[in-house]
C-alpha positions in Angstrom: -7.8 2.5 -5.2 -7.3 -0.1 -7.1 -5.7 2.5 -10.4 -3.2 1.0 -8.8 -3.4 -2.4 -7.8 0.4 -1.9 -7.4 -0.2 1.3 -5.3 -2.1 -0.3 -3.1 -0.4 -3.7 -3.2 2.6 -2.8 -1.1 0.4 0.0 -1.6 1.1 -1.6 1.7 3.7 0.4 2.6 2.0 3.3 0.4 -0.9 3.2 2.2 1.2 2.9 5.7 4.0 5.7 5.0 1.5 8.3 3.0 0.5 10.6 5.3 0.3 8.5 8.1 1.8 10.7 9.8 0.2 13.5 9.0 -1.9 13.6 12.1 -0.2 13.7 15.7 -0.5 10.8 17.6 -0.1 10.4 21.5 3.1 9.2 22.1 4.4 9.5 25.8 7.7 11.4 26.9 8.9 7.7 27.8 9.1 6.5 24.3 10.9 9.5 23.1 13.6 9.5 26.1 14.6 5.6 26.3 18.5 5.3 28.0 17.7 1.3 27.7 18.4 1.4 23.9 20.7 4.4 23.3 17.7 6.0 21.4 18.0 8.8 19.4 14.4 9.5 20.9 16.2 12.2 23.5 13.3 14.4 25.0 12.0 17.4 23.3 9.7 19.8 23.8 6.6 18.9 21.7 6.6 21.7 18.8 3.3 22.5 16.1 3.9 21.1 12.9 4.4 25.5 12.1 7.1 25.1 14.1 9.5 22.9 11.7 11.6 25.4 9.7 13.9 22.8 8.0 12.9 20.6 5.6 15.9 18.5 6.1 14.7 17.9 10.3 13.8 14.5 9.8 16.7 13.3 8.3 19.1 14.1 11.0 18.0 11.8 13.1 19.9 7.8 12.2 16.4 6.4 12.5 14.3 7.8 10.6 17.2 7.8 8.2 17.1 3.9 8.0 13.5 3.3 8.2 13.4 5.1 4.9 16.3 3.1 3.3 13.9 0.3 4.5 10.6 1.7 3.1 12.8 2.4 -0.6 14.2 -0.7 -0.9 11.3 -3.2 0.3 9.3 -0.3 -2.5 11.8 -0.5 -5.3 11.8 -4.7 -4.7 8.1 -5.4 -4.2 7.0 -3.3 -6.5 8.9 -4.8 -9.1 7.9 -8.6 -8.1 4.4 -7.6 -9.2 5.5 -6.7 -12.6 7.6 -9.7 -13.0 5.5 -12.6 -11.7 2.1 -10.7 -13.6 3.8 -10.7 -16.9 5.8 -14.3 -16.8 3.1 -15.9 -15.7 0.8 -14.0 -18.7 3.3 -15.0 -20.7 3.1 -19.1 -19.3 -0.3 -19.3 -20.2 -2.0 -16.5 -22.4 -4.9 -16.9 -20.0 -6.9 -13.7 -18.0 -7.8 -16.0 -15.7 -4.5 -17.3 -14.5 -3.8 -13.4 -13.2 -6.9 -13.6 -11.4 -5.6 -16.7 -9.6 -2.7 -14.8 -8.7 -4.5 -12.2 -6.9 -7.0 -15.2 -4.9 -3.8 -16.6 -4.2 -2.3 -13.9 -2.1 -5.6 -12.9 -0.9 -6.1 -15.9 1.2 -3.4 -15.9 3.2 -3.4 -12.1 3.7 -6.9 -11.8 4.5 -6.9 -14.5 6.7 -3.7 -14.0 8.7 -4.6 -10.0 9.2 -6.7 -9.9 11.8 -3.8 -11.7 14.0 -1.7 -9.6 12.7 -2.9 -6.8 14.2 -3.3 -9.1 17.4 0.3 -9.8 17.3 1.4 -6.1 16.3 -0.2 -5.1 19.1 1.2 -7.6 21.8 4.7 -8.4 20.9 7.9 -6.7 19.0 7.3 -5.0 15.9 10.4 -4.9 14.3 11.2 -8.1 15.2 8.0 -8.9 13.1 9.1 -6.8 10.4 12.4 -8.4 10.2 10.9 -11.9 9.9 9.2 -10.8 7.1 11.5 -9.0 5.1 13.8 -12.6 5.5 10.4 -14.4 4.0 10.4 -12.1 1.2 14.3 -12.6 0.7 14.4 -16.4 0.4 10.4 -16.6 -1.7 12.0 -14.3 -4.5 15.2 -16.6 -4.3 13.0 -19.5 -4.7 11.5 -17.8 -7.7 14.6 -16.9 -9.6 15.2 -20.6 -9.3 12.4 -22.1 -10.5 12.5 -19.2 -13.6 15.9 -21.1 -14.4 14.5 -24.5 -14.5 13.8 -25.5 -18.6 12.3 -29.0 -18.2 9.2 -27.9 -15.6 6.6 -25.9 -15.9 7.3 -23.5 -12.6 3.4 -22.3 -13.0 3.0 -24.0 -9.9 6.0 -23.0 -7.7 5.2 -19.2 -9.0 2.1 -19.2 -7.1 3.3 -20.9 -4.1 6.0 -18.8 -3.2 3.4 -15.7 -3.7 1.1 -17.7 -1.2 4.3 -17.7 1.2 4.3 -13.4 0.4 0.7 -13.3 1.3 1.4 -15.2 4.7 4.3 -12.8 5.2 2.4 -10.0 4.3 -0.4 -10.7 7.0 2.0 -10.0 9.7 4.1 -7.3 7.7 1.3 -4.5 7.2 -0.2 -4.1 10.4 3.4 -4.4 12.3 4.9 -2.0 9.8 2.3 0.6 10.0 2.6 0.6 14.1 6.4 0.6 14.3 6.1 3.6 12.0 4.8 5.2 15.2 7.7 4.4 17.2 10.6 5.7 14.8 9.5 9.4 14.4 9.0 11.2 17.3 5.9 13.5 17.1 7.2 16.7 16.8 8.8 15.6 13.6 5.7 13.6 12.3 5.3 16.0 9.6 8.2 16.5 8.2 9.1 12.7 8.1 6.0 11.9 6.5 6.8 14.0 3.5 10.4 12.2 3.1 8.8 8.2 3.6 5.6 9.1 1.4 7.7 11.0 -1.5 10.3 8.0 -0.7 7.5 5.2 -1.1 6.2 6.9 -4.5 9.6 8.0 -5.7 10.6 3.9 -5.7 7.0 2.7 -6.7 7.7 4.8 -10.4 11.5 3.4 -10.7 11.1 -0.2 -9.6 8.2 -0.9 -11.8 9.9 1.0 -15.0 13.2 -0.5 -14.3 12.4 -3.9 -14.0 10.5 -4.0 -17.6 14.0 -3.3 -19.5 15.5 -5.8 -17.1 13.1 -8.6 -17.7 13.5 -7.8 -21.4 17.3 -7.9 -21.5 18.4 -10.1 -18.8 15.3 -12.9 -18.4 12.7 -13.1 -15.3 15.5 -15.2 -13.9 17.9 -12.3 -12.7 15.0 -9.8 -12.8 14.2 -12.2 -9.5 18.1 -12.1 -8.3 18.0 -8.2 -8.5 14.5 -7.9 -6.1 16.0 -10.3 -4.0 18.8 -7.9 -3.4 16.1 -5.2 -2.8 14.6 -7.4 0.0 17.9 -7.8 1.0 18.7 -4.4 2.2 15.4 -3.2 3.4 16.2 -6.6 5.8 19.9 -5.2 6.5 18.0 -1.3 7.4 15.3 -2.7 9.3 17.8 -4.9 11.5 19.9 -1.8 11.9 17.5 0.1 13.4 17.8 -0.1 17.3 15.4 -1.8 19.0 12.3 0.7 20.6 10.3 0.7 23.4 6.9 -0.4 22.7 4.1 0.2 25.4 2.3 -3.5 25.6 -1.3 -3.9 26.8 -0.6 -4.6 30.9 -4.2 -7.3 30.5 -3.4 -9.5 27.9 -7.5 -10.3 26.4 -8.6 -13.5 25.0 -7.3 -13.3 21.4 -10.8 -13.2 19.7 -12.1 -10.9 22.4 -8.9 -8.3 21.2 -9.7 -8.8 17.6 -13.3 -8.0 18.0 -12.6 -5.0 20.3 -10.8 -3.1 17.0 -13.5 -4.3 14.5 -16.5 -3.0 16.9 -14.4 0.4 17.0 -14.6 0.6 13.1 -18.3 0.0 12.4 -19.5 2.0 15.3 -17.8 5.2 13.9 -18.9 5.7 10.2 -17.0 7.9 8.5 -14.1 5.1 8.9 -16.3 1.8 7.9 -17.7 3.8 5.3 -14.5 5.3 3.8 -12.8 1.7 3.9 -15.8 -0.2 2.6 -15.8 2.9 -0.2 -12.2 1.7 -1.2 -12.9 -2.0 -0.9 -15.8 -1.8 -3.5 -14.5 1.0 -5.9 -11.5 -0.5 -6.2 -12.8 -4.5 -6.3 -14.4 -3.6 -9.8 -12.6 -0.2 -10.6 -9.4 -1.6 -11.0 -7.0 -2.5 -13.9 -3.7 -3.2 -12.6 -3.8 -7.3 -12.7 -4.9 -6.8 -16.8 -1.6 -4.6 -17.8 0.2 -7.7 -19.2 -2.5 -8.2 -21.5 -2.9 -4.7 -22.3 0.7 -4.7 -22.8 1.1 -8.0 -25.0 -1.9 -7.8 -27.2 -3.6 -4.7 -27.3 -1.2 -1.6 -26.8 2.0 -4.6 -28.4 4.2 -2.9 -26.4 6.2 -5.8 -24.0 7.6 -5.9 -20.9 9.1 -2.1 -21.5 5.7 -0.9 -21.6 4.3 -3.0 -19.4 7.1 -1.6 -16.8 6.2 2.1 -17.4 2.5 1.5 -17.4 3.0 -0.1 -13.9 4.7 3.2 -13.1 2.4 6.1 -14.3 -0.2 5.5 -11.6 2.9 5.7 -8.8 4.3 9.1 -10.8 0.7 10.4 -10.5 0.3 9.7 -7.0 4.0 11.1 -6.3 3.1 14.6 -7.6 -0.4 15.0 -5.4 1.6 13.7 -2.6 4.0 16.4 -2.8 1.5 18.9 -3.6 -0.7 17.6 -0.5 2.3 18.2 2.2 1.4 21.8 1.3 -2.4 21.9 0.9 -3.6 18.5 2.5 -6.9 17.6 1.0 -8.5 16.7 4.6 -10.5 20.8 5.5 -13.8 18.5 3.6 -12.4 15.7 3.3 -15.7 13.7 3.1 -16.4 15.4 -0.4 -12.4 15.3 -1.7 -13.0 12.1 -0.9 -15.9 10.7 -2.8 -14.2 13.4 -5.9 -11.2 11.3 -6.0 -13.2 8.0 -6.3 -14.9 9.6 -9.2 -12.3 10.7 -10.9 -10.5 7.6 -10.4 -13.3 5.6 -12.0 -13.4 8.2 -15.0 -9.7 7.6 -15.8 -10.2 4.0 -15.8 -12.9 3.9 -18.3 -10.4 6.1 -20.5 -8.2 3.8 -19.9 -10.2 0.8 -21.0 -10.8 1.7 -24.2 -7.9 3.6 -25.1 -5.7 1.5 -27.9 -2.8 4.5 -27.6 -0.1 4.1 -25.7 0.3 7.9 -24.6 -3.2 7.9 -24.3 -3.3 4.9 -22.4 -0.1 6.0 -19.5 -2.0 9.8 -19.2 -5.0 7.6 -17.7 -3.2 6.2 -15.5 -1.1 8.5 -14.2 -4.6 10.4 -13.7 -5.5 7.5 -11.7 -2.8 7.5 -9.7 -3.5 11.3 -9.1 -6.9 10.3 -7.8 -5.7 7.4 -6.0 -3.2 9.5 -4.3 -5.8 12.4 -2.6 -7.7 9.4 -2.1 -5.1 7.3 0.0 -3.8 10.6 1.8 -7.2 11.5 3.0 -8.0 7.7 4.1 -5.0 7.3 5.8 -5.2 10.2 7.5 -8.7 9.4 8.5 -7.8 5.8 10.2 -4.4 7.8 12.2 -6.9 10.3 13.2 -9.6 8.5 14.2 -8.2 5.6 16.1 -7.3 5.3 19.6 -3.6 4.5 20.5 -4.0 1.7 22.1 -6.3 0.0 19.5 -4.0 1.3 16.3 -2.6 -2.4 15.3 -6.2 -4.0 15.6 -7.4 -0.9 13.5 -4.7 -1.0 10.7 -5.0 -4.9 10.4 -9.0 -4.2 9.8 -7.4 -1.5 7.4 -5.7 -4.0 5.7 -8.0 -6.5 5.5 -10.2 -4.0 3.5 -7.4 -3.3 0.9 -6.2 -7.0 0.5 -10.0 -7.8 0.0 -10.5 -5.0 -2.9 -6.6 -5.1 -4.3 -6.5 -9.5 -4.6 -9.9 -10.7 -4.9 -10.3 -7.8 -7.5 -7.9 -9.1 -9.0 -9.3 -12.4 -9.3 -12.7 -10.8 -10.2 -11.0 -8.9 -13.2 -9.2 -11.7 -14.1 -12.3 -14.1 -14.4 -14.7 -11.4 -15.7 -11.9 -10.6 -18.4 -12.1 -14.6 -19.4 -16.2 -14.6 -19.5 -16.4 -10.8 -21.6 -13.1 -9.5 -22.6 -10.5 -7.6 -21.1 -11.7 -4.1 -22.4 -15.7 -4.5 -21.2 -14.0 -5.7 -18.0 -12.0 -2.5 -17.4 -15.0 -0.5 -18.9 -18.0 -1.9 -16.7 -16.0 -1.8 -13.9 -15.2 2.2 -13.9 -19.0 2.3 -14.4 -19.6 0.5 -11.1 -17.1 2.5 -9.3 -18.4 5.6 -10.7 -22.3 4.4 -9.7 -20.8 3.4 -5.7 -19.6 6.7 -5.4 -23.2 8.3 -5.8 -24.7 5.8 -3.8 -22.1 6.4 -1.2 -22.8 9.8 -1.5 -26.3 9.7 -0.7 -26.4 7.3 2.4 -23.2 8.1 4.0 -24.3 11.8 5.6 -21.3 11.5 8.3 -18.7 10.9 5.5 -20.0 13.3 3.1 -19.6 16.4 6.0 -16.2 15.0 7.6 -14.1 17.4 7.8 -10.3 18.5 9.6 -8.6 21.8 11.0 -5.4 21.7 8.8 -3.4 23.3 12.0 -4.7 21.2 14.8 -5.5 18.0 12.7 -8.7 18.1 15.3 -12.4 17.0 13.5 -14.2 19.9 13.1 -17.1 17.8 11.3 
C-alpha cells in the first residue's frame, strides 16, 4: 500500500521478489537441465519446501547469487532516487503540488507502456529486457546529477523528464523482472530463495533511503545522483552476468491486443485477484503519504533531508521484520481476512501519522505502516503467483503493475493536489479515513475474497 509509496515504488521489485516465490510454480525439467547455456539449472529431484534443511541452499547456486546483488543494488539506488528527486524538487519550489506532478509524470508512461510490457515479457528475452533497462536507469540518473550541477538554469524541467524516461523504463522493467525471477530459482529452492531476495529487497529499501538523507545533506543532490548512478551501475554489471536462460515462448504468436486482452479477461473473471488488486489500487490512491514526506520533513516535523531519509526508511524496516517473520508463519491459511486487517491497519497508522507533530511519534507510524503494507504485499503477491496460469504470468503481472503504478503515481498526484486545495495534514488524515471506509465496503461485497484461503504445505486453495 501506498504507507509506502517507496515500498511499492520499486516496491516494484518489492512487490516482485516478496514472496513471489512463495508458491511453486510449473517449471519443466527442461528449464532446470539446459547444456545450451552451461546452466547451473542441473536436474533435481523436485523436493517439498519441508524438505530444505539449509538455510544457506539458495545461495550456493552463482545465479541466484547475482540476481540478488541485482535486486540490492537496483533497491539501494532506486530507492534512494525517490528521496532525492522528492525533496530537491520540494525544495525548488515549496509547492505540494509540484510532487504531485512528479508522481502523474511517471505514471503516464508506466501505465501506459505496461500492458506491452507484459506482451513483450512474455514473447521475447527477459533479461535482455532487464538489462536495457537498468542501462536507462544508469544514464537518466547521470543526466540528473548534471543538471543538479548547473547554477544558471532552473533544472525543474529536466528533473521531470528524465523521471518520465524512468517511467518508460519502468513499463518494461516490472513485468520482465517479475517473470525472469521464475527462471533463475529452480522450484525446489523457491522457498528458500524467496526469503534471501525479499529480506535482500527490504534490507536495501531501509539503508538506501536513510543513507542518502546524510548524503544529500553533506555532499549536495549533485553526488547524491553520482552515487545512485553507481547503484544502477552494478545491478546492470549482476544482471549482465547472469547467463542467459531458456525461456519457453508461446509456439502461436496472437495479435498483440488479442494477447493483452487474454491476461486482463483472466483477472476480472477470477475475483479474489481483481478484487484484491483493485483493494490496493484504491486504499493506497487516497491512503498514502509517501509523496508529502518532504513537506513533513521541512515544515512541520523541521527535521531536513536526515529525517526525511529515515522517515523514507521506517515503512521498509517495518515491512522487513513481517517479512522475516512471514517465511515462518505466512499470513495466507485466511488470507482473504489478513488481508482486508492489514489494509485497516494500514489506514489507522496513516491517520496517526497525519496528525502527529513528533518525530518518534511520527517514524512508529510509519514503520506500523510498513508492517501492514508488508502482510499486505506478501499475501497479494502470493495471491497473483498462485492464481495465474504459467503461460499467462507476464500479461498477469503487467495488469499487476498497472494496478500499483495507478494507486502509487496518480496517488501521488492526487495527494499532491489535494494537499494544495486543504493542507497537507487533512490530506493525509481524510485519506486514512477513505482507506479505512474501502476496506468495510470491500468487506461486504467481495464474499470470494473475504473466505480465500491457502494450505501453508501445499500452497493449494482450500477456499
Amino acid at each position: 500500500m501506498r504507507s509506502s509509496r517507496i515500498v511499492h515504488q520499486c516496491l516494484a521489485i518489492s512487490r516482485q521478489a516478496n514472496f513471489e516465490n512463495i508458491i511453486t510454480q510449473q517449471i519443466s525439467s527442461v528449464l532446470l537441465f539446459d547444456r545450451k547455456y552451461h546452466s547451473y539449472y542441473n536436474y533435481i529431484p523436485m523436493k517439498t519446501p519441508h524438505a530444505q534443511k539449509n538455510f544457506l541452499d539458495a545461495l550456493k547456486l552463482v545465479d541466484i547469487r547475482l540476481f540478488i546483488g541485482s535486486v540490492g543494488f537496483f533497491t539501494l539506488a532506486s530507492r534512494a532516487l525517490a528521496v532525492v528527486i522528492g525533496f530537491q524538487i520540494y525544495k525548488l519550489t515549496h509547492n505540494p503540488l509540484s510532487l504531485g506532478w512528479l508522481g502523474l509524470v511517471e505514471a503516464i508512461p508506466a501505465i501506459s507502456i505496461a500492458p506491452f510490457g507484459g506482451y513483450v515479457a512474455d514473447h521475447f528475452d527477459r533479461r535482455k529486457i532487464i538489462v536495457i533497462t537498468r542501462a536507462a536507469s544508469c544514464v537518466c540518473t547521470l543526466i540528473l546529477a548534471i543538471l543538479s550541477l548547473q547554477k544558471s538554469i532552473n533544472p525543474l524541467f529536466g528533473l521531470y523528464a528524465m523521471i518520465f524516461i524512468a517511467g518508460v523504463a519502468r513499463g518494461f522493467a516490472d513485468p520482465a523482472n517479475t517473470a525472469f525471477e521464475a527462471l533463475v530459482v529452480p522450484k525446489h529452492l523457491t522457498v528458500n530463495a524467496s526469503s534471501w531476495i525479499s529480506s535482500t529487497w527490504i534490507s536495501c529499501a531501509v539503508i538506501g533511503p536513510a543513507a542518502i538523507g546524510f548524503i544529500f545533506d553533506a555532499w549536495g543532490a549533485a553526488n547524491a545522483y553520482l552515487l545512485i548512478t553507481a547503484g544502477f551501475l552494478l545491478s546492470f554489471i549482476f544482471t549482465v552476468t547472469i547467463p542467459p536462460k531458456a525461456q519457453p515462448l508461446p509456439q502461436k504468436k496472437e495479435p498483440l491486443f488479442t494477447s493483452i486482452a487474454v491476461g486482463w479477461n483472466y483477472v476480472f473473471k477470477n475475483q479474489p485477484l481483481w478484487t484484491a488488486m483493485a483493494l490496493d489500487l484504491f486504499a493506497v490512491f487516497f491512503g498514502g503519504a509517501i509523496i508529502l514526506l518532504p513537506i513533513y520533513a521541512s515544515d512541520i516535523l523541521h527535521v531536513g533531508a536526515q529525517g526525511l531519509g529515515l522517515l523514507n526508511a521506517a515503512p521498509s524496516l517495518g515491512a522487513l521484520i513481517i517479512t522475516l517473520i512471514a517465511t515462518r508463519h505466512p499470513p495466507i491459511t485466511h488470507a482473504g481476512k489478513n488481508l482486508l486487517l492489514a489494509i485497516a491497519g494500514f489506514g489507522i497508522s496513516i491517520i496517526i501519522f497525519a496528525f502527529s507533530k513528533n518525530f518518534l511519534l511520527s517514524i512508529t507510524a510509519l514503520f506500523l505502516s510498513g508492517v501492514f503494507d508488508g502482510i499486505n504485499m506478501v499475501i497479494r503477491r502470493s495471491m497473483v503467483r498462485l492464481l495465474s496460469p504459467d503461460h499467462l504470468r507476464g500479461r498477469i503481472a503487467s495488469a499487476n503493475w498497472i494496478f500499483i503504478c495507478a494507486s502509487n503515481e496518480l496517488g501521488a498526484f492526487e495527494s499532491g493536489l489535494l494537499a494544495a486545495w486543504i493542507g497537507t495534514i487533512p490530506c493525509v488524515a481524510v485519506g486514512g479515513f477513505i482507506t479505512l471506509l474501502i476496506v468495510a465496503t470491500t468487506a461486504g461485497f467481495a464474499q470470494q475474497l473475504r473466505g480465500l484461503s491457502f494450505n501453508i504445505h501445499t500452497m493449494e486453495r482450500t477456499a
